[in-house]
N, C-alpha and C positions, 0 to 999 in steps of 0.2 A: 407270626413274623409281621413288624410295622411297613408300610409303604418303606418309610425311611432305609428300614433293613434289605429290602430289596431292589431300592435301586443301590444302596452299595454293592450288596451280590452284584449287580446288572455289569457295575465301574470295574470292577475287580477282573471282569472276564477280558477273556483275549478280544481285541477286536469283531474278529469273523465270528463269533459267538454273540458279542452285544449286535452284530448288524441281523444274526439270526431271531434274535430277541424283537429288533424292531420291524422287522419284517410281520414277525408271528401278530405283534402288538397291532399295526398297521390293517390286515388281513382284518383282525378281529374286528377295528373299529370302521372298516369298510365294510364288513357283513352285517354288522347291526343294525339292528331296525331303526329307519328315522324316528326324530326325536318328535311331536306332537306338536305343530304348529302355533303359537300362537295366536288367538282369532283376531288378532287388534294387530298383528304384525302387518305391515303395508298400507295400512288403512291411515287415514289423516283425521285424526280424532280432535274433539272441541275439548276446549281446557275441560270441561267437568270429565269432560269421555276419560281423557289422558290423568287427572288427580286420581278418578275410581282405580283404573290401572296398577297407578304407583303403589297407593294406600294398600291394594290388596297383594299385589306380588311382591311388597316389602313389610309386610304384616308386623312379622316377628322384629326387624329392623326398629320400626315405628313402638314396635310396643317399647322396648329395651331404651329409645330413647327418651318417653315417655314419663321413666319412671328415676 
């Protein structure tokens, strides 16, 4: 079943049922483990610091334009 498919399921239910759903949903993404910091997050990087950056956490982005 596609994402798609399931939040139609999700629409289709009665109210107090989709509010059970996000509840459940909620829980879930409150118990999950943080997500991994970025090490350049907060930091005030110099133009080259901040292009490295870009270049690498848009890799795939940069290639596709590239081409």
């Amino acid at each position: 079943m596609s994402t798609a498919q399931v939040i139609e399921e999700i629409e289709r239910l009665p109210q107090d049922e989709q509010q059970a759903v996000f509840v459940f949903l909620a829980r879930k993404v409150a118990s999950a483990p943080p997500a991994t910091a970025k090490p350049w997050l907060g930091r005030k990087l110099s133009f080259e610091e901040a292009c490295d950056v870009v270049f690498r956490e848009n890799h795939a982005l940069f290639s596709l334009l590239a081409k």
